[in-house]
NUMARMAR-381389 format. One line per 8 residues: number of its first residue (from 1); their letters; for each residue x, z, y of C-alpha. Coordinates in nm, 2 decimals. Example, Ala and Ser with C-alpha at 12.3 -4.5 7.8 and 13.67 -1.06 7.14 Angstrom:
residues 2
1	AS	1.23,0.78,-0.45 | 1.37,0.71,-0.11
//
This chain:
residues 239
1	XXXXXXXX	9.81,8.42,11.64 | 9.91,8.13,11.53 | 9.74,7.80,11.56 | 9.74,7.51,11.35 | 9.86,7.20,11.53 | 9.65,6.87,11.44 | 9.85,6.76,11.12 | 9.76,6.60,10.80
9	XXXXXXXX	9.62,6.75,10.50 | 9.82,6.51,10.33 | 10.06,6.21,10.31 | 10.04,5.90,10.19 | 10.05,5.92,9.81 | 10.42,5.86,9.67 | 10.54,5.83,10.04 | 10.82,6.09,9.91
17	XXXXXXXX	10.90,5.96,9.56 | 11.27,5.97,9.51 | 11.34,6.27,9.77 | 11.47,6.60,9.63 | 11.38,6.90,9.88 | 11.62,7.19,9.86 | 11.52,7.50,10.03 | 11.71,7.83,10.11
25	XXXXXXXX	11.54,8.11,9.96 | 11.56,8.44,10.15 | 11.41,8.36,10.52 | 11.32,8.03,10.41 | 11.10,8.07,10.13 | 11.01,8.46,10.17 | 11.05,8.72,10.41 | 11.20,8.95,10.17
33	XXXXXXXX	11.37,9.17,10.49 | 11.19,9.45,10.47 | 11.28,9.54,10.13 | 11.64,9.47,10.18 | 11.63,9.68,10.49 | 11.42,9.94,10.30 | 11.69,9.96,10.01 | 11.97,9.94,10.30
41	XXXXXXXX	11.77,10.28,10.45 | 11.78,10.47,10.14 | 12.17,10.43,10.08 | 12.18,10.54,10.47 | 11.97,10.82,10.39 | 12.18,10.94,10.10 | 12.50,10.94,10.27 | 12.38,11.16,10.52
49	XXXXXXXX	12.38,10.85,10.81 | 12.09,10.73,11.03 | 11.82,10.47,10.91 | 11.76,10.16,11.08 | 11.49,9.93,11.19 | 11.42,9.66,11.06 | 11.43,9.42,11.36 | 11.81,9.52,11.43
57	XXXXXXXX	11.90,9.40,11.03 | 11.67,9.13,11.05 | 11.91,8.86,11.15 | 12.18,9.02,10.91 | 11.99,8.95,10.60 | 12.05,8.69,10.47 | 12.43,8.76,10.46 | 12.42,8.96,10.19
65	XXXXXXXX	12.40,9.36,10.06 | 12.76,9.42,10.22 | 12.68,9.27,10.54 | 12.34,9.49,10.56 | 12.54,9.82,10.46 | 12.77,9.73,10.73 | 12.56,9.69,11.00 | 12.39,9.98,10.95
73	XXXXXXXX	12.64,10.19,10.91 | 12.80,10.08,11.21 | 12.48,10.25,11.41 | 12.63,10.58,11.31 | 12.96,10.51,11.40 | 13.06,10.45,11.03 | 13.32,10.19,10.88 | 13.30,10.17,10.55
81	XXXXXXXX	13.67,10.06,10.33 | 13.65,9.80,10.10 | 13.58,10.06,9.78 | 13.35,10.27,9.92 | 13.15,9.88,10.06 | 13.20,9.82,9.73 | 13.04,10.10,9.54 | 12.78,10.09,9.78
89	XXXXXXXX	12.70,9.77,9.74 | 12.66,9.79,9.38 | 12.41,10.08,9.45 | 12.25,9.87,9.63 | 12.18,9.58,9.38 | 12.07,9.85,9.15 | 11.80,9.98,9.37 | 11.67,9.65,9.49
97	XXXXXXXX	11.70,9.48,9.08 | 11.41,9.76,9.01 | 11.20,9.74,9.29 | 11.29,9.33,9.45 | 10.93,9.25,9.65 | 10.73,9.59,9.73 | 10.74,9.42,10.06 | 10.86,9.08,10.06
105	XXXXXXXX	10.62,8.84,10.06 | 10.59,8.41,10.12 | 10.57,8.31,10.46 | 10.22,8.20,10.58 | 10.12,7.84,10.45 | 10.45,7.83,10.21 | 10.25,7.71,9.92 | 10.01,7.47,10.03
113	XXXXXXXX	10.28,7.28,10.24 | 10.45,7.28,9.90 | 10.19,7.15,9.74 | 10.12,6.84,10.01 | 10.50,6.76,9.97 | 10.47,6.77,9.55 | 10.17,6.56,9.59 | 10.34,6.30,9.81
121	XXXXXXXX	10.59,6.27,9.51 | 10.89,6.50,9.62 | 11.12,6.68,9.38 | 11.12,7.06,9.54 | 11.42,7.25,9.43 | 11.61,7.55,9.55 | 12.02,7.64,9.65 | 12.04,8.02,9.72
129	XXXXXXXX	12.31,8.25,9.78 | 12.11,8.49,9.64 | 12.23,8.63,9.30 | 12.04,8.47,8.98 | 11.91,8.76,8.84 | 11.74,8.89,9.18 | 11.62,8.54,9.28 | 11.44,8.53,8.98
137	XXXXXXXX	11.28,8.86,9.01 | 11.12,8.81,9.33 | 11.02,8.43,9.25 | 10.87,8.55,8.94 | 10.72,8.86,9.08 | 10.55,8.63,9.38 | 10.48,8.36,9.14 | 10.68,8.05,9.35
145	XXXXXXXX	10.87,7.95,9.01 | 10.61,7.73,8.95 | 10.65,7.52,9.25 | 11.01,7.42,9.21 | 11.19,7.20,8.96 | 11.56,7.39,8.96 | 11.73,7.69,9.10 | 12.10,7.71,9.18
153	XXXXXXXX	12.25,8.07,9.23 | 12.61,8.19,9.30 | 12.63,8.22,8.92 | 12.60,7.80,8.87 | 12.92,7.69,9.13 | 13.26,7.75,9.19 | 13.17,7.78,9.57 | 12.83,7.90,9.74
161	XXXXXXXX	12.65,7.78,10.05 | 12.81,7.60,10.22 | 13.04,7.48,10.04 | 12.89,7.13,9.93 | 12.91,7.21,9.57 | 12.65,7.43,9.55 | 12.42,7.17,9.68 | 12.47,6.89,9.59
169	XXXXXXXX	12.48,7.11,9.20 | 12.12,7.21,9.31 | 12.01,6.86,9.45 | 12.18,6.65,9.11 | 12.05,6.94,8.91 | 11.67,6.89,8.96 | 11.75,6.50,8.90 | 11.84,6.36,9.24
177	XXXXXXXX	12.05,6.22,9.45 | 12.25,6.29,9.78 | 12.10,5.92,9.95 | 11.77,6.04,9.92 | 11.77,6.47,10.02 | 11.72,6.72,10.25 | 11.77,7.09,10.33 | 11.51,7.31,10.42
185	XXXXXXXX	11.67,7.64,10.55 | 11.70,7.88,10.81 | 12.04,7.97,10.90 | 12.40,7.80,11.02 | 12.49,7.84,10.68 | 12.17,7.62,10.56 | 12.28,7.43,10.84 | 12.66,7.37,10.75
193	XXXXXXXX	12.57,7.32,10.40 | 12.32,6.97,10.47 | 12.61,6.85,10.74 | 12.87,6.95,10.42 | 12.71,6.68,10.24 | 12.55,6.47,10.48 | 12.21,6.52,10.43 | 11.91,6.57,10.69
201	XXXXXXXX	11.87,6.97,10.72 | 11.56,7.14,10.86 | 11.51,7.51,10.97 | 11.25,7.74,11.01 | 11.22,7.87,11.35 | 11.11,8.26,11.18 | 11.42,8.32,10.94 | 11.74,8.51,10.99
209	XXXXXXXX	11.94,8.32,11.21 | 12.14,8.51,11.45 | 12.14,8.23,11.75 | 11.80,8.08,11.75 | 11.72,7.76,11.49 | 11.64,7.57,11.79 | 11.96,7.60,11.93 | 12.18,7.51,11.61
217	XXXXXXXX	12.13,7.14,11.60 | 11.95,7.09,11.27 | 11.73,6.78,11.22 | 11.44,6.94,11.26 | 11.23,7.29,11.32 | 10.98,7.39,11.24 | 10.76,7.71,11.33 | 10.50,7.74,11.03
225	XXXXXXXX	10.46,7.58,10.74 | 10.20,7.37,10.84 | 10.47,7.18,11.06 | 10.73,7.09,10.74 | 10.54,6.80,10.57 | 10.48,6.59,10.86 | 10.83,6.67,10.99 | 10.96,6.60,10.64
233	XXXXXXX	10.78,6.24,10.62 | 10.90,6.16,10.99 | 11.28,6.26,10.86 | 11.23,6.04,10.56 | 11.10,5.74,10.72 | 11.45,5.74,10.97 | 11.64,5.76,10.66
//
């Protein structure tokens, strides 16, 4: 279980007016895995191939439909061409679009670490490779729009994660500024995107990184919610 290290309730009022906080939404924001495993299962059913578990796709996640299909393919010896990945993979979006967060749901203490970073004057925002239409659907269905001032999808850039546009088009887009921002992810890709365009990244030790967050040389980690606001304040006061 976890326990709650001795942190504030709260910062110092305004102590983060200016700073635009862009988070990573799948392993960051939710843990949306197990429905993108249980979609993944039920294409693998229907071909006839083996179902995974979820701890094997975990890490795979957050790269995308193809990547999951892949992979679990792969455990039945299968290697799919570029059509068939592709018709699959459209099968796919259709099946998770009706049915995005049966089981995905926010990681413990997302919203009221939210809430002490809003309250201590941040702008909270968020850059996802995730497409529009499906981001949408689970932020709306888990009611997290709310929190966040902008939302930049594949659909908004040239260029995704982590290719600086699509960050620095999420950061600008909720009103800010590259001199005063930071990414809040979970992955190498999160990662490479904040050193992309020079910004302070943090990552959350429980996402979908491959190597462990710990080992990637973000900024910061953090292992529960609790953690990011006093982490985020520390970061902020180096700046």
């Amino acid at each position: 279980m976890y326990v709650r290290p001795d942190l504030p309730d709260a910062l110092p009022a305004r102590s983060l007016a200016g700073w635009t906080l862009a988070f990573d939404l799948d392993g960051t924001l939710v843990d949306t895995a197990p429905d993108l495993v249980r979609v993944t299962n039920l294409i693998m059913q229907d071909l006839g191939l083996a179902t995974v578990d979820l701890a094997p796709l975990r890490s795979i996640t957050g790269q995308g439909a193809a990547a999951l299909l892949q992979a679990a393919a792969s455990h039945s010896g299968v290697v799919f061409d570029p059509e068939e990945l592709a018709r699959h993979r459209a099968r796919f979006i259709d099946i998770y679009a009706a049915d995005t967060f049966a089981a995905s749901r926010p990681f413990d203490g997302l919203e009221s670490s939210l809430s002490v970073l809003r309250d201590a004057g941040a702008v909270l925002c968020i850059c996802t490779n995730k497409p529009r239409t499906l981001a949408t659907k689970v932020l709306d269905g888990l009611q997290l729009n709310g929190w966040f001032s902008g939302l930049v999808c594949p659909e908004d850039t040239p260029a995704i994660k982590p290719d600086p546009v699509h960050l620095r088009t999420a950061v600008e887009g909720a009103g800010g500024s590259l001199a005063a921002a930071m990414m809040i992810g979970d992955t190498e890709i999160d990662l490479a995107a904040g050193r992309n365009v020079g910004i302070p990244v943090a990552l959350a030790s429980f996402g979908y990184s491959k190597t462990k967050a710990s080992a990637l040389g973000a900024d910061a980690v953090f292992d529960h919610f609790d953690e990011l606001p006093g982490l985020i304040s520390a970061l902020a006061t180096k700046a």
